[in-house]
N, C-alpha and C positions, 0 to 999 in steps of 0.2 A: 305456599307449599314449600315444605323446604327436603333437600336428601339425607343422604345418611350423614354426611359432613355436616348440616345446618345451614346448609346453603339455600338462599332463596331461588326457587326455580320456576316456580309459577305463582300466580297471584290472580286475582277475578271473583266475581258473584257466583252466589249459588243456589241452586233453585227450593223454593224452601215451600211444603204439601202442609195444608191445614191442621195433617195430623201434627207438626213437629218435623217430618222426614222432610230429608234434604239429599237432593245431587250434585254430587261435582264432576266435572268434565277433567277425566284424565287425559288428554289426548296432547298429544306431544311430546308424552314422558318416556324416558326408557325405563328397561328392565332395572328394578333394583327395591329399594325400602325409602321409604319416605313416611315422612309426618306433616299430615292438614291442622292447620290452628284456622277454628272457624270462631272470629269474630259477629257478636249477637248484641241488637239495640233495637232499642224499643221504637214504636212508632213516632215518639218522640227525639229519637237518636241519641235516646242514653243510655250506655255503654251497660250491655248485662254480663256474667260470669261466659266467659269464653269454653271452649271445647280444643281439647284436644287429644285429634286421631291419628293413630298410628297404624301404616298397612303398606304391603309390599305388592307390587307392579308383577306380577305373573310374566311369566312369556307368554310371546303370542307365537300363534303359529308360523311355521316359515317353511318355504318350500325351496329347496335346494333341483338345480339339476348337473348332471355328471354326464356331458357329452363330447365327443370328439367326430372328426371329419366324416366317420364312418364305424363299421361296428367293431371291427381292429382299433383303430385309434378310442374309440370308445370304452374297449375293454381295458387297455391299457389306463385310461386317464381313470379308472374305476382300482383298479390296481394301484394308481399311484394316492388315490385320497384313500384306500386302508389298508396301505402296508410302506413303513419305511423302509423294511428291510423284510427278506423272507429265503429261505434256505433251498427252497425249494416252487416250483410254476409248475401249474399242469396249463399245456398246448394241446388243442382241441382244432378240428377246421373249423372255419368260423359260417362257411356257406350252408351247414344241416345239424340239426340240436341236437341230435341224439346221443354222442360220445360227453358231451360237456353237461348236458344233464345228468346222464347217470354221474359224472366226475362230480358232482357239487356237496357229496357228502363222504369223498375222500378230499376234495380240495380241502373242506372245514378241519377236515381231521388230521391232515396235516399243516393246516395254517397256511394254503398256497392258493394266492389267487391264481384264477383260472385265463389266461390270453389268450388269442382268438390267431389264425393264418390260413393265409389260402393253401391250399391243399398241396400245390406245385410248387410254392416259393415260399421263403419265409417272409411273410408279411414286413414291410416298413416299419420300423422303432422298433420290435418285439424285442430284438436282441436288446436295444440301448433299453430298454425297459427291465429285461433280465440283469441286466448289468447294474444298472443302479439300485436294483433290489437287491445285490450281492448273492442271489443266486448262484449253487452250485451245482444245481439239479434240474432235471427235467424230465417229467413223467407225459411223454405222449399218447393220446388215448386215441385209439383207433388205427387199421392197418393200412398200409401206403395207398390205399385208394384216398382214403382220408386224411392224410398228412403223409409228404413222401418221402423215401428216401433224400431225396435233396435235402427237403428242411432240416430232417435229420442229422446231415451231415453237414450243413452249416452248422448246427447247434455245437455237433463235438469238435470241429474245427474251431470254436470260439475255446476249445478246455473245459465244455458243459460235459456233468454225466446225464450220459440218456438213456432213459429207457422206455421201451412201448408196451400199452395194458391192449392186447388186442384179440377179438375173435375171431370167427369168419363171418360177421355180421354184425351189425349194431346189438343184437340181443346175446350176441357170444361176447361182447364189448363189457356189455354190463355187467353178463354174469361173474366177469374174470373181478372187475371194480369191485362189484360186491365181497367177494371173498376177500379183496384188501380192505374194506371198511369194517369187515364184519369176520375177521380170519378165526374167529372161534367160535363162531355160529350166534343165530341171533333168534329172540322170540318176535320179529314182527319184521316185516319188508312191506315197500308198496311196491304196486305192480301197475304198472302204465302202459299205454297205448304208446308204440313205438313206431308208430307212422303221425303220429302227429305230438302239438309240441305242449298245448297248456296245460292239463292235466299233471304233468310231471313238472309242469316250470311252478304249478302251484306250490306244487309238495315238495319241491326241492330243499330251501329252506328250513322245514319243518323238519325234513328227514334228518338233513345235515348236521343239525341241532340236537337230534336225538339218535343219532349215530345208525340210522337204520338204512338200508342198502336201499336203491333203487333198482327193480327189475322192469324191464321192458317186454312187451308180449303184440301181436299181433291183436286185432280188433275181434277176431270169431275163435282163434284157437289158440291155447298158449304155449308159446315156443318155447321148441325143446330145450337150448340152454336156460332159460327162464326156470321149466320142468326142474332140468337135473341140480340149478341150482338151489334150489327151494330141496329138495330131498339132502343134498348139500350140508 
């Protein structure tokens, strides 16, 4: 077996079926192009017209994982394998989903991964993680119950601009988000359970990609900034 250079790289028997069909064992190979020259002799061991085949080594599947010490340090290490640089971070608490989910199709929309902090302090690395992404911005989402003043004001003590997309509730959160994803109105929103997390961490992507807001609503009736944003 040789590669794209003509290098010899494997060599062995091959399994050869009554009809004519034959298998070779690729195993050991990597990704790339290669050419089999399968050598053919008769019972008698004399040499017949040879074959030769030409075919490329596929990928195979691989499963990468993207973790760090905890779900802060995770965020961040998630941040740093898809962005070298980014002008702009949206800071979410990181202990309840509901502000960073509705965030996940304005983060798309302006190209800002999204980092995670405890609600009373600024989480460990976030800034050195701001910092290395030459970040000048910071859109925090949710009101000082949910990221507080202090974070805050560590952020603009480092020379960050900050600013808060906030309600009086996680569904007033959203609705404010959605008007910045969607500031000229839009034909299609989804509307998610805002007591719980899978339903929107489904569509989040989806949404993000197709520019379409996320609204949040309660499980039996739907909330009123939800309402007024949807007439909106």
């Amino acid at each position: 077996m040789r590669d794209a250079n003509q290098k010899i790289v494997k060599s062995g028997a091959l399994t050869l079926e009554q009809n004519g069909a034959f298998t070779i064992s690729l195993s050991g190979l990597k990704n790339g192009n290669y050419t089999a020259v399968v050598s053919v002799q008769d019972v008698a061991e004399n040499p017949k017209q040879g074959k030769t085949l030409k075919f490329e080594k596929a990928n195979s599947a691989s499963v990468d994982r993207i973790s760090g010490d905890n779900r802060y340090e995770t965020a961040i290490e998630i941040s740093k394998d898809g962005w070298s640089a980014a002008s702009t971070v949206i800071l979410s608490r990181g202990d309840n989903f509901a502000d960073a989910l509705a965030g996940v199709p304005l983060a798309y929309k302006l190209d800002a991964p999204i980092l995670m902090t405890s609600s009373a302090k600024l989480s460990a690395n976030v800034l050195k993680e701001i910092q290395r992404l030459g970040a000048k911005n910071v859109v925090i989402l949710g009101r000082s119950g949910a990221v507080s003043k202090n974070v805050e004001t560590e952020l603009k003590s480092a020379k960050l601009n900050v600013r808060r997309i906030s309600g009086n509730d996680r569904f007033g959160t959203a609705a404010l988000i959605a008007n910045e994803v969607a500031p000229n109105g839009t034909n299609n929103i989804v509307v998610a359970n805002g007591m719980d997390f899978p339903d929107a961490l489904s569509a989040a992507s989806y949404s993000a990609t197709q520019g379409i807001p996320i609204l949040l609503t309660s499980a039996n009736k739907l909330s009123e900034p939800t309402s007024q944003a949807v007439k909106n």
